[in-house]
N, C-alpha and C positions, 0 to 999 in steps of 0.2 A: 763614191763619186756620183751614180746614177741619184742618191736619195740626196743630196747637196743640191745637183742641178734639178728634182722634184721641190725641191723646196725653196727654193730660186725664184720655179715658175709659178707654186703656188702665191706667196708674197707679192710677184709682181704683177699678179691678177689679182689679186685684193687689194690693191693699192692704185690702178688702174680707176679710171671714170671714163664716163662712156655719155658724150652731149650732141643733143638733138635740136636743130633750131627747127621751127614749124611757122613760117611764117604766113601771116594770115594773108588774105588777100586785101588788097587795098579798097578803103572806104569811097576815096573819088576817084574820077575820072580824070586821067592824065595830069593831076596836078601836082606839087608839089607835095613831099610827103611831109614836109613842115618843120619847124626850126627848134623846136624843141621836143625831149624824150625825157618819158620816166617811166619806172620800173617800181612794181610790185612781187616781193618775194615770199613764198613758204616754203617749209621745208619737211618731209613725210618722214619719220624711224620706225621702221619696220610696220611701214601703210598705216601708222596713224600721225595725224597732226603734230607738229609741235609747239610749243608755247606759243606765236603769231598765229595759229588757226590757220583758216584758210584766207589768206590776206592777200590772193596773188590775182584780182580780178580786174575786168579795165579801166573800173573807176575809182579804184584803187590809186592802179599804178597814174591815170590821169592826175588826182589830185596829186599824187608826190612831186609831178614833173610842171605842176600847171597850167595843166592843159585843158582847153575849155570847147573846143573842136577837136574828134580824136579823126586819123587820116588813116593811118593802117597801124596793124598790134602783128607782133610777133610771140610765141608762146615759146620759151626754152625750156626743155629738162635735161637736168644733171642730173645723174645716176653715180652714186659712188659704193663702193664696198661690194658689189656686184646684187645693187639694186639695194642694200640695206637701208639706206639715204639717198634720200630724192628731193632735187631741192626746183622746185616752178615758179619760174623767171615772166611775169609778163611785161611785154616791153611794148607801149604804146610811143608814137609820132604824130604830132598834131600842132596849133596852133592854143 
């Protein structure tokens, strides 16, 4: 019984993710954070790059979204397998 529920808990923490949003400070002053968003992603296997490189930068994710004024960016990491894979989300707002 006790090595069932060991292995229970192990499973259910490998299977677990663990996400951090980090959001940046805003580019203006009291305005609008803007009407459009896009996202740039990569994803690390065991801290090196995968096939996209390092693809997850603001003008990156600007061009995806069409954005041509960026207002404020927020940075997410997804952590899964208990850090094996890490996948970095930038997520810009702007006009």
């Amino acid at each position: 019984m006790m090595k069932m529920a060991a292995s229970a808990a192990l499973v259910a923490g490998l299977m677990s993710s663990c996400a951090t949003i980090n959001s940046g400070a805003a580019l203006t002053e009291k305005g609008p954070i803007g009407s459009k968003v896009g996202e740039a992603t990569s994803t690390l296997f065991l801290g090196t790059w995968t096939s996209q490189g390092e693809q997850n930068n603001i003008q990156k994710a600007a061009e995806n979204g069409g954005i041509k004024k960026v207002t404020q960016v927020e940075y997410i990491d997804r952590s899964i397998f208990l850090g094996l894979l890490i996948k970095h989300t930038t997520r810009v707002y702007g006009e």
